[in-house]
N, C-alpha and C positions, 0 to 999 in steps of 0.2 A: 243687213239692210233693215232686219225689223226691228232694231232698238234706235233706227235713226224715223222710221216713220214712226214709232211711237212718241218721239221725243217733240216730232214735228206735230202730233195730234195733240201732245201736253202741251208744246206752245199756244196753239190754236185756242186749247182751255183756259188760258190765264188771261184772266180778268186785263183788260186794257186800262181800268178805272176801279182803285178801291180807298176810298176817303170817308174818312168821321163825313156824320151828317150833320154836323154845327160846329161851330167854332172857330179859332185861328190857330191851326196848327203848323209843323212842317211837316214838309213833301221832299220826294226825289225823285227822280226822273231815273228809270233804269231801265237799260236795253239788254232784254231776254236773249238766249241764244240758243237756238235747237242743236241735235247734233251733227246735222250737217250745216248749212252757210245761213237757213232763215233765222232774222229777226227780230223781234217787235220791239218798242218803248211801250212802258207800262208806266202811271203813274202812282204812287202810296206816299196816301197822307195821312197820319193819326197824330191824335194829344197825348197819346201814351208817351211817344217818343220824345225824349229828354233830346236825343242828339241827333244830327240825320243819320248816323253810323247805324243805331238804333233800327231804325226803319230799313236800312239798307240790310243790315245783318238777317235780321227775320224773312224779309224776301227772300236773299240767296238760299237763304237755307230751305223754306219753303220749298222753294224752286230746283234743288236739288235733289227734293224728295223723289221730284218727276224725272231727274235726269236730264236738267236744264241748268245752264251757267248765266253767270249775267254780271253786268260791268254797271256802276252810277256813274250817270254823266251829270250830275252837279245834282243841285235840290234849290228850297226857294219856302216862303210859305205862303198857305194858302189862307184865305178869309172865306166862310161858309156861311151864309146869310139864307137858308133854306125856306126862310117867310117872307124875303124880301126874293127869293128867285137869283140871287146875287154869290157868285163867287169872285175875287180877286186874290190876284197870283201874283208874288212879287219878291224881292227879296233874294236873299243866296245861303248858300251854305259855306261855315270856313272849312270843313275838310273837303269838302268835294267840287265847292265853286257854283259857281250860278248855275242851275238848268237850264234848257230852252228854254224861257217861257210862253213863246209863241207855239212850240210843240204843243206843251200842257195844256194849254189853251184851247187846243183842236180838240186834243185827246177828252178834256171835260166838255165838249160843246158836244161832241158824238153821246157823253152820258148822258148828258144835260142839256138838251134839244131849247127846252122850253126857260133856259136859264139865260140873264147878262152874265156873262164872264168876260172879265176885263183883266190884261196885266199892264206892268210898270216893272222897269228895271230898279228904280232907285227902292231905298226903304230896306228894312230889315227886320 
């Protein structure tokens, strides 16, 4: 029982929200998993990442370190306009499929109180 409550405290630790603070990068929407049934969506967005597999690998792996699994439910990319207050979310990924983006959308409104964020299915 105590590697399932610590696994549920590591959940509880991961970041809901970790994105470059400028630019147009891609994002992916991935749902953590503790070890017993709790689970969150998280979202990671960086310009390092060439692919969203990229982004997706470095999470799991991260996230394994705590003894946490986690599955991508699509990607999309994100527009970071930090002087304009402005993020836009849009877009798909071709291995993994469109994310929410209405998820992502919450998920950065809760970082970004004081931000417009808008999505759009179309675009890429």
């Amino acid at each position: 029982a105590r590697a399932a409550e610590m696994a549920d405290e590591a959940l509880l630790r991961v970041p809901d929200v970790q994105i470059d603070g400028d630019g147009v990068f891609k994002y992916v929407l991935v749902r953590v998993r503790g070890a017993g049934a709790p689970t969150k969506d998280v979202v990671r967005g960086h310009g390092w990442a060439e692919y969203h597999a990229d982004l997706f690998e470095r999470t799991a792996e991260e996230l394994a370190r705590h003894g946490l699994s986690c599955e991508c439910l699509g990607g999309g990319r994100l527009s970071h306009r930090p002087e304009e207050r402005k993020i836009h979310v849009y877009g798909y990924s071709v291995g993994f499929g469109r994310a929410d983006h209405a998820v992502t959308t919450e998920k950065l409104k809760a970082k970004y109180p004081d931000y417009e964020i808008t999505w759009a299915d179309e675009g890429y």
